[in-house]
C-alpha positions in Angstrom: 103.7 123.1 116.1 105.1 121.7 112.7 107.7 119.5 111.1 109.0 118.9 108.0 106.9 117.9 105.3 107.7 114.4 104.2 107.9 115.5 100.3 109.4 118.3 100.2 110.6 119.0 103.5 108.9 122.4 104.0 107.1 123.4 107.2 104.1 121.6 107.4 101.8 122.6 110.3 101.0 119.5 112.6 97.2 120.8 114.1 93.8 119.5 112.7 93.6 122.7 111.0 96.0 121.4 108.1 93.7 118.8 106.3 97.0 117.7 104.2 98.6 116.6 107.4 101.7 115.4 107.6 101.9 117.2 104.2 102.0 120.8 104.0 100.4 121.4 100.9 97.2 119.4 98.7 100.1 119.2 95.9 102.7 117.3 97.9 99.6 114.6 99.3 98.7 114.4 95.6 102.5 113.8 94.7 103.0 111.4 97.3 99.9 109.5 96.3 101.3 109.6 92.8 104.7 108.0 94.0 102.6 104.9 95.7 100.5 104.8 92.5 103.3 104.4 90.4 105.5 102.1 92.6 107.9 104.8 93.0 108.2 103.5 96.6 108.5 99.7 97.2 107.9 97.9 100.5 110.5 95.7 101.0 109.8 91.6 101.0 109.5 89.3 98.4 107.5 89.8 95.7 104.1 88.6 95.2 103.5 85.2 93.2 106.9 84.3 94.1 106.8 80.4 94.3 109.7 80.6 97.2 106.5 82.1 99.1 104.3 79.1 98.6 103.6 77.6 102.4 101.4 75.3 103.5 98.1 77.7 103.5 95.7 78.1 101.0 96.0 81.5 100.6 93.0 81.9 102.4 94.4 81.1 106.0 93.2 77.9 106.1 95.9 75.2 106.4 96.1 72.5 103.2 95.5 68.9 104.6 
């Protein structure tokens, strides 16, 4: 079975076979990898350090008293 591969959209086989999975390729893994490394791709929310953030934790779970 395969789908399209999420960088380039090429066929990209889906069994254990394909060590690159759900890539088709080592290149497009690599140049994935490269788009998270370089914060080509963001997860939305807000952004770390942001004093609007600031709750009642310690950062560490632990509620301040």
């Amino acid at each position: 079975m395969t789908h399209k591969c999420p960088h380039c959209g090429r066929p990209a086989d889906d069994s254990k076979a394909n060590a690159d999975r759900p890539f088709c390729s080592q290149r497009c893994r690599e140049l994935d990898l490269m788009s998270w490394l370089d914060e080509g791709y963001k997860i939305p929310g807000p952004t770390a350090g942001d004093p609007a953030d600031a709750g009642d934790d310690d950062g560490h779970g632990r509620l301040n008293e």
